[in-house]
N, C-alpha and C positions, 0 to 999 in steps of 0.2 A: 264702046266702053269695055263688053266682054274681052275684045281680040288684045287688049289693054291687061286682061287679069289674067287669060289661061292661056297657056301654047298650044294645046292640042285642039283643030278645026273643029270636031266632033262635038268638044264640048262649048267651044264658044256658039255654033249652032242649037244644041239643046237648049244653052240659056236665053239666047236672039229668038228662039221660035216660041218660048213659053208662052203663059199667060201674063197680063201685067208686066210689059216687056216695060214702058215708058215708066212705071211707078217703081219697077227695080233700078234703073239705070238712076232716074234722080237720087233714090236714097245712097245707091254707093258713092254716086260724084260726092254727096254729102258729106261720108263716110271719110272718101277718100280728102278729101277739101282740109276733114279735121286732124289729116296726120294719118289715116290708119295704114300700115304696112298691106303691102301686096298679100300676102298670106293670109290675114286678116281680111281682105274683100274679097279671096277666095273662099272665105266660112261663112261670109255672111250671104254671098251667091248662093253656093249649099243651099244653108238652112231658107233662104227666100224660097226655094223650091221644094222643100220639106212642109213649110208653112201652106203655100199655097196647093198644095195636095193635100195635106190633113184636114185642113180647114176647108176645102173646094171652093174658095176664095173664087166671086163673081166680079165684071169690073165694078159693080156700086153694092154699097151696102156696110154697115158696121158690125165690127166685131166686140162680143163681151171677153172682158179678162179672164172672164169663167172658161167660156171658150177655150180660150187658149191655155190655160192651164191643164183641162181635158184634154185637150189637142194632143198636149207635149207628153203628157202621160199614156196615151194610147203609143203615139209614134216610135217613144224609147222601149216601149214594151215587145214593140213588133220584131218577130224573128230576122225580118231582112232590116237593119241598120246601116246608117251612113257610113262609107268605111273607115274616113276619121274619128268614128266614133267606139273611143275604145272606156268611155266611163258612162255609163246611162245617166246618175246622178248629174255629171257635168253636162252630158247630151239635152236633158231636161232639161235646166237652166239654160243653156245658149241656145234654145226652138226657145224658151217664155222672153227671155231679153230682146231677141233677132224680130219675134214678132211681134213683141210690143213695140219698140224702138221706130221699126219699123212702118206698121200700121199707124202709130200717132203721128210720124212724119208727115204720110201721106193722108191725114184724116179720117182715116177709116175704122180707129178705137175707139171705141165708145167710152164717153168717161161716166164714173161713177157722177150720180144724182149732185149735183152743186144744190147749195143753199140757197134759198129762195131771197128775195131783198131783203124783207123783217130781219132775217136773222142773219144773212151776209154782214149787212149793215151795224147787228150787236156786236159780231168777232171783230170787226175791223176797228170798231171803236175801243173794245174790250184790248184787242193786243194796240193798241195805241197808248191806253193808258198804261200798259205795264212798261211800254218801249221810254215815254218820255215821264210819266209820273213818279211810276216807280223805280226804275232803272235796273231792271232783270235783264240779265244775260239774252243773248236771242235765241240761244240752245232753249234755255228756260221756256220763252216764251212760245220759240217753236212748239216744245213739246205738249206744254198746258193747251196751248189753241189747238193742236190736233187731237186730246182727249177730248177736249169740250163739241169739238164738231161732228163726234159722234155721237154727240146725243144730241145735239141740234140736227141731226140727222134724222136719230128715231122721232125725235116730234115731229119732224115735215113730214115723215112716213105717215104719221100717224096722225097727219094733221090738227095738228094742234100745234094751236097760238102762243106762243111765250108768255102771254100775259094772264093766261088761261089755265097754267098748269097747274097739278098739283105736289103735293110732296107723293102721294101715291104714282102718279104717274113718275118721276123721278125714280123710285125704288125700283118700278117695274123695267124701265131702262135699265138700271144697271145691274139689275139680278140678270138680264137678260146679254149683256154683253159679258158678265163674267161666266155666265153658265154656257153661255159659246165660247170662251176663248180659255174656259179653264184657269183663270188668271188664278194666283194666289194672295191671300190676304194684305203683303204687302203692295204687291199691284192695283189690287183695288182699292187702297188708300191713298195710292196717289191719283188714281183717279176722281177720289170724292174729291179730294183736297182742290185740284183743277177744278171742278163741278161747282165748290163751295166759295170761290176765289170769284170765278163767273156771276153767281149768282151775287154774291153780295155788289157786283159789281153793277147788274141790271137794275137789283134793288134799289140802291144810287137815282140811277137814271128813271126811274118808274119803268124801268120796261117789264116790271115780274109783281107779283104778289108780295109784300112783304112777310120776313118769316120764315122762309124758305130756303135759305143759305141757316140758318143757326139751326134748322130740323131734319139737315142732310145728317144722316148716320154712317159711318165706315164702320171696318174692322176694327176690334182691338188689337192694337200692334203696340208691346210694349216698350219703353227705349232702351236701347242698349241689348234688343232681345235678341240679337246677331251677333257674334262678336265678326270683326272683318277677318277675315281668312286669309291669309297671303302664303307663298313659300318660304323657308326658310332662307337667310343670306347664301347656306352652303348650295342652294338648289337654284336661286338665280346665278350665282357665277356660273352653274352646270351651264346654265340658258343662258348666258351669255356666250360661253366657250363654242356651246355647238350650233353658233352662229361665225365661228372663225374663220371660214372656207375663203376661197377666190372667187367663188359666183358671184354674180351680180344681185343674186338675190341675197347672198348669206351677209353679202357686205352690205347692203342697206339695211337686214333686219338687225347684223352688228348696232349698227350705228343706233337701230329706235332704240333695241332692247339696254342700251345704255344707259340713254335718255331718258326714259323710263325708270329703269332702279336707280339708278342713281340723283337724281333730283326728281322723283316720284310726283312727276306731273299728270294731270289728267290727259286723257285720251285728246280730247279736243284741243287743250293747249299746245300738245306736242305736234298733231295733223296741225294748224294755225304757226307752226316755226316759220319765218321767214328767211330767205338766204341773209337781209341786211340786220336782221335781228341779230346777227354773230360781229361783234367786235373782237378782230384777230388780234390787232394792235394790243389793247390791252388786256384781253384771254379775256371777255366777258360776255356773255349770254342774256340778252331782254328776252322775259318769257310775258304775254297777255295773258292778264288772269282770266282765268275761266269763265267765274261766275260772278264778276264785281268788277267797276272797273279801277286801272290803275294797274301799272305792269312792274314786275319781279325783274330783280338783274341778279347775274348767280356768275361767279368762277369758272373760268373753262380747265381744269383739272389735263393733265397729257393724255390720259388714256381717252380720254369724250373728243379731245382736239386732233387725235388720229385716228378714231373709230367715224368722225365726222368729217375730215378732211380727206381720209381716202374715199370716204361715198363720192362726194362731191367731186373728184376730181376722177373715179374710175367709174365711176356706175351714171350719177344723175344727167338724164340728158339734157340738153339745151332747152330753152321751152320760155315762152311767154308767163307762164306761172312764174310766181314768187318763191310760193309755199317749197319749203325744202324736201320734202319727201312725197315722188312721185310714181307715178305705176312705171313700170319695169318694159309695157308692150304701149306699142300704138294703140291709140293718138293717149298720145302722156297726158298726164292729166295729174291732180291732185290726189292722195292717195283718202280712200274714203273709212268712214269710222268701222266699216261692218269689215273691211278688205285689213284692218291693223288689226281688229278682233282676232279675225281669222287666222292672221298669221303667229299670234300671242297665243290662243288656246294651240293649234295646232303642232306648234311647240312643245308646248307644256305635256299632252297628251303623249308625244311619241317619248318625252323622257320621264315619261309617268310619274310626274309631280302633280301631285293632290291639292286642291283649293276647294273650296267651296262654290265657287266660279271660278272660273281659270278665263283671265282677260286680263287687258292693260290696265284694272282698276287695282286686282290685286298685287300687279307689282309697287302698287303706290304703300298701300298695306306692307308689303315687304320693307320698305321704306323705311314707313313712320314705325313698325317695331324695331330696327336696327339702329334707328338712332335714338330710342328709348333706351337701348340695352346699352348704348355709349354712352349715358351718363346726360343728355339731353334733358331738359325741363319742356314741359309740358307744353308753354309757352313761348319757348323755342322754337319742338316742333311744329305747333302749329303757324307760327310766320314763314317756316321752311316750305309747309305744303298750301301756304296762304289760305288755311282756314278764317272766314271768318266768325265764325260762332265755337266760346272754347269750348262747346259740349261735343263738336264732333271730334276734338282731339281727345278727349280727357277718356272715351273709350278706349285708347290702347294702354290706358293704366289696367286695364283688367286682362289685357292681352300678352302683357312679359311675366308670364308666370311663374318662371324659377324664381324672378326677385322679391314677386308676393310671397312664392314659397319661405324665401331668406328671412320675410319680415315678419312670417307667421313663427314660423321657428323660434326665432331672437324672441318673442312675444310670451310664447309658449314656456322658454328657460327651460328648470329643470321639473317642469309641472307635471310633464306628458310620462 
């Protein structure tokens, strides 16, 4: 396999003589199997030998994530570095990905504590009902069941029984996870909120005390206490334009950052485009809604139809995926929510445009104030960004401020 990745004998012998010669070799066929370029399974060779030096990696035994987050932290610190390694921050990350990836292949990572039956058995039933009863989104339900199993966690720590808790114990959970994660107030309300969803939901079933879901307490968080923050129209064209290049990368992030301001989709619907979702025939675009179901069909406009068709025909590689927008290196793959984040703030930051978050949510904000200031009704906009509750449109009435200005004035006459 080595004599396969590297030309020089030297180095296909340092990697043939190591330790865990047989557990590296199967992870790269893996590697290799799923697309990954030559280059690419000479990094991951590297850092297999970086790993198993920091770590002093034995042939039996598991490793904690903790571990390895230590591990990576000491190794990018050290005066002698890899010599591909020219960013510590990126060096860090590619030693925790390489060996976690890795180690879980081969069995050798330890996984965090699993749910015991009692309470495996509550989630499973708990996200069943929101999948088929309620009909929440999977984003949604993804998210709620992962807050909730962190405190189904701290009781099995703490063993105690579901049906056994109390509100005190509850409290003491969750003072305890936000005073570790620093969350802030809106964070931990949507934590209760999951918490309170769960429990009313055991209460149902007998598996809790009744009482208990109506005695959950959160923050005060009042509505509307945010206004959404977006850039202005003049500052997304910027962030559109200095996506104009030849790169392969400039012309993919063209084509999101499009799709984005200009039909101010959520983050997930836009990752979710499919190649057959594009009717060319008739210039039209099916988008899945986000968080409901039932799907949006929207005009395909020239400028979305060339900022999309040159992706697709100079950049997007070939690939078993559907989904329209894919990573740029081996093995292609679907582009993920954290990797379009990245690319949206990182933008925004180097042309120092101000939000209050800077991501693919406030270009949806960019949006829905531009087409307030067009003369849109409320109830437009929200069929536009398929709101379904009008409270969450009716906040960018508070948002186009020169026209409240217009209205205060005209009000005011000749009084002031």
């Amino acid at each position: 396999m080595f004599n396969q990745i590297f030309c020089s004998p030297f180095t296909q012998r340092r990697h043939e003589g190591g330790p865990l010669f047989q557990q590296k070799v199967r992870f790269l066929k893996h590697c290799a199997e799923a697309g990954s370029s030559r280059e690419t399974l000479q990094e991951i060779a590297a850092y297999q030998l970086a790993v198993i030096g920091q770590l002093k990696l034995q042939p039996v035994g598991r490793v904690e994530p903790g571990e390895i987050q230590s591990a990576a932290q000491q190794w990018t610190m050290r005066e002698f570095s890899h010599p591909r390694l020219t960013d510590r921050s990126r060096g860090r990350s590619r030693f925790v990905s390489v060996a976690t990836r890795w180690l879980d292949f081969i069995g050798r990572l330890a996984k965090r504590d699993e749910l015991t039956k009692p309470y495996a058995e509550a989630i499973r039933e708990w996200v069943e009902h929101m999948r088929s009863e309620k009909g929440l989104a999977p984003l949604t339900i993804a998210t709620e069941s992962w807050q909730v199993k962190h405190f189904l966690r701290h009781l099995q720590a703490q063993g105690l029984p579901l049906r056994q808790i109390s509100i005190r114990d509850i409290d003491d959970a969750l003072v305890q996870r936000a005073g570790q994660r620093g969350y802030a107030r809106g964070t931990i309300r949507l934590h209760v909120s999951a918490l309170r969803a769960f429990l009313r939901f055991a209460e149902s079933r007998q598996l809790c005390s009744r009482g208990l879901a109506a005695a959950v307490a959160g923050p005060t968080v009042y509505r509307q206490e945010f206004l959404p923050s977006g850039p202005s129209w003049e500052e997304v064209r910027r962030l559109i334009t200095s996506a104009k290049g030849n790169d392969p990368k400039e012309i993919r992030d063209c084509a999101i950052l499009t799709i984005l301001s200009v039909y101010g989709l959520r983050a997930g619907e836009l990752l979710r485009l499919r190649l057959q979702d594009f009717d060319w025939n008739n210039g039209t675009l099916l988008v899945q809604h986000g968080k409901r179901k039932g799907d949006r069909i929207w005009p395909l406009p020239d400028s979305m139809r060339r900022a999309v068709t040159r992706y697709m025909e100079e950049v997007r590689p070939e690939s078993r995926h559907s989904q329209l927008f894919l990573t740029l290196r081996r093995p292609f793959r679907p582009m993920s929510l954290s990797c379009l984040s990245r690319m949206v703030r990182c933008r925004m930051r180097r042309l120092n445009i101000q939000a209050r978050r800077c991501g693919p949510h406030c270009l949806r904000h960019a949006c829905a104030t531009r087409l307030l200031a067009h003369g849109m009704s409320l109830k437009e906009i929200g069929d536009y960004l398929g709101h379904r509750d009008p409270e969450a449109t009716r906040i960018y009435a508070k948002v186009d401020l020169p026209s409240l200005r217009q209205v205060a004035d005209f009000g005011l006459g000749g009084l002031a």
